[in-house]
BAPA-810210 format. One record per residue (C-alpha): residue in one letter; x, y, z. Coordinates in steps of 0.5 Angstrom, whole numbers, plus 500, padded with zeros to 3 digits. Layout:
<pts>
aXYZ ...
</pts>
This chain:
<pts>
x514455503 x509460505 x510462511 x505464517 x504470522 x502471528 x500477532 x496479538 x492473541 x484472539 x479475542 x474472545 x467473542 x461472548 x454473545 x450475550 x441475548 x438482552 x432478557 x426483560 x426483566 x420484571 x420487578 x415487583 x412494586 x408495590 x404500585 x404493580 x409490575 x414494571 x419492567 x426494566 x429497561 x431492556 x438492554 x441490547 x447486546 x449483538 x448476537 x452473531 x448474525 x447468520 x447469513 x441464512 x436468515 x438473510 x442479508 x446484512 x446491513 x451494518 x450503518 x455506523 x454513524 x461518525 x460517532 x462509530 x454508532 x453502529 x446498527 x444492524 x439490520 x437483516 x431481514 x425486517 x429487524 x435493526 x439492533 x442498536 x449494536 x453496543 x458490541 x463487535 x459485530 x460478527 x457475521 x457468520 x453462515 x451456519 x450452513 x456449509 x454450502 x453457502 x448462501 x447468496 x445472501 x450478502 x453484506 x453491506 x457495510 x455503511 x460507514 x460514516 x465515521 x473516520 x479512524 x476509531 x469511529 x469507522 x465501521 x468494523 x466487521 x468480523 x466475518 x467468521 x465462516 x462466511 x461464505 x457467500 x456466491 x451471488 x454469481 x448466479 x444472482 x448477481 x450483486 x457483490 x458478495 x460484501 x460491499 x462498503 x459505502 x459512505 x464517506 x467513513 x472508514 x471500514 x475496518 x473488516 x477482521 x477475518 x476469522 x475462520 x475460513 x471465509 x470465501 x465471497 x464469490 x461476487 x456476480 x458478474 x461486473 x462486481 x468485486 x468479491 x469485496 x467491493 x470497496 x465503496 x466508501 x471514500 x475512507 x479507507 x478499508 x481496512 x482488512 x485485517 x486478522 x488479529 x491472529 x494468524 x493461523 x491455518 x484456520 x483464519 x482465511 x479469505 x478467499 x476473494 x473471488 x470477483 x465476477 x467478471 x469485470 x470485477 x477485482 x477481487 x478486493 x477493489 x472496483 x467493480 x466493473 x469500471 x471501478 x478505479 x478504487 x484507492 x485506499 x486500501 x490497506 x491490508 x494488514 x494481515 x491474514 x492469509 x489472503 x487469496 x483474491 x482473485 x480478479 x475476474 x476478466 x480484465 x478486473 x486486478 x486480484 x488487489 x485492485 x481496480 x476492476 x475493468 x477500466 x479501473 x485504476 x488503483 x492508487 x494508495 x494501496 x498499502 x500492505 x503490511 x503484513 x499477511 x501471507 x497474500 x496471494 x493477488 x491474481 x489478475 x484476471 x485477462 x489484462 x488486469 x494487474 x495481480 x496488484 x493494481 x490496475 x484493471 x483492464 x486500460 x488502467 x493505471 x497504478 x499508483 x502509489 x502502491 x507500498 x508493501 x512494508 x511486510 x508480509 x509474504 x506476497 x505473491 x502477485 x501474479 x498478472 x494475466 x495475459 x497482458 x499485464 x504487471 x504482476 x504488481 x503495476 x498496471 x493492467 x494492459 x496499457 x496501463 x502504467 x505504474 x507510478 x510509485 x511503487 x515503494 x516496497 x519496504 x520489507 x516483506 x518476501 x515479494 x514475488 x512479482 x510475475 x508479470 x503476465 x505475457 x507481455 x507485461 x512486466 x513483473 x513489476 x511495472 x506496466 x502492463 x503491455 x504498452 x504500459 x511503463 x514504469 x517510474 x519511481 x520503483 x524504490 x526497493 x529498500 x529495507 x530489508 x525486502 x527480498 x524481491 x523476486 x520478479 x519476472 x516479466 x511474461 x513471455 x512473448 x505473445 x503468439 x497471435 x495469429 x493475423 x488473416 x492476410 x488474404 x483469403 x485464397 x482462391 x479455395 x477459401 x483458405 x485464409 x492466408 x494467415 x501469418 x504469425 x504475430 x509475435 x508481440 x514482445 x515480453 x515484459 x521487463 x521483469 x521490473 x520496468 x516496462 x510492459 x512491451 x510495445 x514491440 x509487435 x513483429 x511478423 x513472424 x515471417 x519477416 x524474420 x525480425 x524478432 x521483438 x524487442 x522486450 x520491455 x524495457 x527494464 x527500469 x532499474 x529500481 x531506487 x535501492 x540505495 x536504501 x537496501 x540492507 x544487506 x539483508 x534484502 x536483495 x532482489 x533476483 x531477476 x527470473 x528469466 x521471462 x516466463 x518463470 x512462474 x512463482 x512455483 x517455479 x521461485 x517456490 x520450488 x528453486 x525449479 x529456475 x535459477 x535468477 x539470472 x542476476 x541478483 x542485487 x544485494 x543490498 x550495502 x546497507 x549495514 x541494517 x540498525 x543494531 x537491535 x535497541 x535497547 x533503550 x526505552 x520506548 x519512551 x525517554 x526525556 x528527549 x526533546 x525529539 x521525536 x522518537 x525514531 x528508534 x533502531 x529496530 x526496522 x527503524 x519506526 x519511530 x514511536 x511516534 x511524535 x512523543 x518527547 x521520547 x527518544 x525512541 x527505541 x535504540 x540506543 x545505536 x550509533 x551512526 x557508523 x560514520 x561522522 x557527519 x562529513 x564537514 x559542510 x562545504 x556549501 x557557501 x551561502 x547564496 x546572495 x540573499 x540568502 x543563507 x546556509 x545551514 x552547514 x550540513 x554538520 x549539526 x550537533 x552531535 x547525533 x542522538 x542514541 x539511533 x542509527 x535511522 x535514516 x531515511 x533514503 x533521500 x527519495 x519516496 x520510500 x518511507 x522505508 x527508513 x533505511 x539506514 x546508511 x553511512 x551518515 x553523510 x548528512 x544530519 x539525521 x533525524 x535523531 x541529530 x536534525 x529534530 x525541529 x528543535 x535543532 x532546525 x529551528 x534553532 x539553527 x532556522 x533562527 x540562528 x542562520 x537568520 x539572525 x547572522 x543575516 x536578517 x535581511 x535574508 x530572503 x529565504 x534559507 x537554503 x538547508 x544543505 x542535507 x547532502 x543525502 x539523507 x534525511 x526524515 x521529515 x517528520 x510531521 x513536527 x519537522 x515539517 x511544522 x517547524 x520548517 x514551515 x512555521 x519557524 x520562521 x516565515 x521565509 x523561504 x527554505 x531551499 x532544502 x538540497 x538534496 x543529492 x541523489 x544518484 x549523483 x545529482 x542536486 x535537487 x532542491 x525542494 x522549494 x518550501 x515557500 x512561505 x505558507 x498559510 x500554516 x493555520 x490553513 x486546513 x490544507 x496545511 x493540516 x491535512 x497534509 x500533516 x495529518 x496524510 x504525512 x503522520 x499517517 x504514511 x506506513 x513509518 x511516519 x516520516 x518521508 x523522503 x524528499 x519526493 x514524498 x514530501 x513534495 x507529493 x504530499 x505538501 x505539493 x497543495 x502547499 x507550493 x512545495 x515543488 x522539487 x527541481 x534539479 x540544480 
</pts>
């Protein structure tokens, strides 16, 4: 059953007409300033144009008229049918200042004139809110919502219900949010809605068109539907593309690959990197030959992390059936034979394996790749579906998983302390483990770790010095974070200081401490055992206090890694921006290998021991 969310209440839209109004002087009749309010534009009186500058200063332009817009603006079709006419958005503005849409009963079809049904553009930010029932169907090479600016688009709904949808529909060769034909897209986040895109041939539902990769693509919330055209991903890569870095922390989703690719990775002969889910109900099924989470065909997988509480369905697609000529015979007749290409992996690689049907040998499948779940709660799990289930088959319990993994980790207590406290560090509270940010509070909670710090046993290397993995006594929470990509924040039994216990505050007072037992000391090594946060003030202070070396290790799945932070320029503005894309992550905070993708412009570099 799909499920349905609900978040803060609607806004009320007033659309107020600007009037002149005449004043009586005694000199005669002057007329006062005209102020301009919006109107709801109406697709039927043609296309519209919105531009906002970096100040967020938006103007609207449909037909031959432009209006300085001082309100939301609100496009609409008054006419059921639909119309051809389109939506162009021009964003020059970043973060409060990006360009923000609502589209409210908008229906639009260019297939027949061509061109995208809604388009973006500009170095800025776009921000489009759904209300209403929306449905875009693109022309051919193009995306039902094409994403052109540099920034980020943003697709959002304030208040979920049976009335608020968009159905995103690209023309051939187009996704149906993402790339045109050709088009690789990145940064797109959607954070709620009652959501369906579909992609056209060999373009992704959510993602890249034909030959389009996608990387950064992040899902919050929302009841989303993303089906792949021929070859093209549900979620990310579009025909001979690749995915990256794609992230769903909630929400109910249902991805679905075509012929030859992931249901959540790459389009065929496409490849996956990063895949971090978090949270949410995730359905993931793979198109013939192509894994349900992964590569498409020909394609493989790394880095799949499933963590939090997210409950995880998946299944590769089945075998393909070709038929290949060998001979034409004496009569004419073409002497054929059967070519049978093997099925995807339900999580891991798509197939690279074609047999003769006549030979008698059978096709090997993609190979599984097992997933990072040392941060799934109990309350997550995740069920491998035999190859060729369908997601109404999972919908409707029709199959049953042929194996089921639960997670071990006990999820944080509920909290009860105040959002904002007098703590020194930065605020990560209980709950699902998100901070409130990098204040001076202690966050939300008021759990405990259900486990001690274990007593450090490394010993300092010559020339350098160790920080004992046993800190001061923890503070009131339970978070942590795995020791790898997942930002997911899940909590396990403590083994190493955390980030409520290990602040910067603590680490450079421990930086500075370590250094003044050992002066001469070139670098520092920082034994975390296996968990820890980085925070973008954690970050600051291992960078800035003091200006050596840090040799952070790590153990994951068995084995130490050490990530190498070297001493840097950190009034640099690459040292800022790294910060600035580490405050923006979906919790705030990263594991170990997040943090070395992120600050890798820094010198940051990981290496096993």
């Amino acid at each position: 059953m799909r499920k349905r969310f609900s978040c803060a209440p609607k806004k009320c839209m007033i659309a107020i007409t600007a009037a002149s109004i005449s004043m009586s002087i005694a000199s005669g009749l002057i007329a006062a300033p005209i102020v301009a309010y919006a109107e709801n534009y109406d697709l039927v009186n043609g296309s519209v144009n919105v531009n906002s500058d970096e100040n967020g200063e938006r103007t609207v332009t449909q037909d031959t008229n432009t209006h300085n817009e001082t309100t939301e603006t609100v496009i609409t079709c008054s006419d059921a049918g639909g119309t051809s006419n389109t939506i162009s958005i021009e964003s020059h503005g970043e973060g409060e200042n990006a360009a923000k849409v609502t589209i409210e009963n908008v229906n639009i079809d260019t297939g027949s004139s061509g061109g995208a049904a809604i388009s973006t553009s500009g170095n800025g930010d776009v921000v489009i809110e759904i209300n209403g029932t929306n449905t875009v169907q693109s022309g051919a090479y193009h995306a039902g919502i094409e994403k052109g600016n540099d920034g980020n688009l943003t697709i959002q709904n304030e208040e979920i219900t049976t009335e608020d949808k968009l159905t995103a529909n690209g023309g051939a060769c187009g996704a149906g949010i993402g790339g045109g034909s050709q088009g690789s897209t990145d940064n797109i986040t959607i954070t709620g809605g009652d959501i369906t895109a579909n992609g056209g041939y060999s373009a992704a539902g959510i993602g890249g068109g034909q030959y389009g990769g996608a990387n950064n693509i992040t899902i919050i919330g929302g009841d989303i539907s993303a089906n792949g055209g021929r070859d093209a991903a549900g979620i990310g890569g579009g025909f001979f593309a690749d995915a990256e870095n794609i992230k769903i922390t909630g929400g109910e989703i249902t991805a679905t690959g075509g012929i030859n690719a992931a249901g959540i990775g790459g389009g065929e002969s496409g490849d996956s990197n990063h895949i971090i889910i978090t949270g949410g109900d995730i359905t993931a099924i793979g198109g013939l030959t192509g894994a349900g989470i992964g590569g498409g065909y020909e394609g493989t997988a790394s880095e799949i992390i499933i963590s939090g509480s997210a409950t995880v369905s998946a299944a590769g697609g089945s075998e393909k059936n070709d038929t290949a000529i060998l001979s034409i015979g004496e009569g004419g007749e073409p002497n054929t034979t059967t070519i049978i290409y093997g099925a995807g992996a339900a999580i891991g690689n798509g197939s690279t394996d074609l047999r003769y049907i006549n030979s008698g040998e059978t096709p090997i499948p993609g190979t599984p790749v097992e997933p990072d779940t040392s941060g799934l709660y109990t309350s997550g799990k995740i069920n491998i579906y035999p190859v060729g289930t369908t997601a109404d088959d999972i919908e409707n319990n029709i199959v049953a998983p042929i194996s089921t993994t639960e997670g071990t980790i006990t999820p944080p207590s509920t909290g009860t302390g105040t959002e904002e406290g007098t703590g020194s560090g930065e605020g990560t509270g209980s709950g699902e483990g998100t901070g409130s940010g990098e204040g001076t509070g202690s966050g939300e909670g008021t759990g405990t770790p259900t486990t001690p710090p274990r007593t450090p046993t490394n010993t300092a290397s010559p020339g350098s010095t160790t920080i004992p993995e046993q800190i001061t006594k923890p503070e009131s929470q339970t978070h942590v974070s795995s020791d790898h990509n997942s930002n997911s924040g899940a909590p396990n039994n403590v083994t190493a200081p955390q980030t409520g216990a290990m602040t910067a505050t603590i680490i450079t007072d421990m930086v500075n401490a370590a250094l003044r037992k050992n002066p001469n000391a070139d670098s520092i090594i920082l034994d975390f055992g296996k968990n820890i946060c980085f925070s973008p003030a954690l970050m600051r202070a291992l960078y800035e206090k003091p200006n050596v070396a840090k040799n952070c290790k790590f153990i994951h799945n068995g084995e130490v890694y050490i990530l190498h932070i070297p001493k840097a320029d950190t009034g640099s503005k690459e040292f800022e921006t790294c910060l600035d894309t580490l405050s923006k992550d979906p919790k705030g905070f990263a594991g170990f290998m997040r943090i070395n993708q992120i600050f890798s412009e820094m010198g940051t570099t990981i290496s096993k021991e």
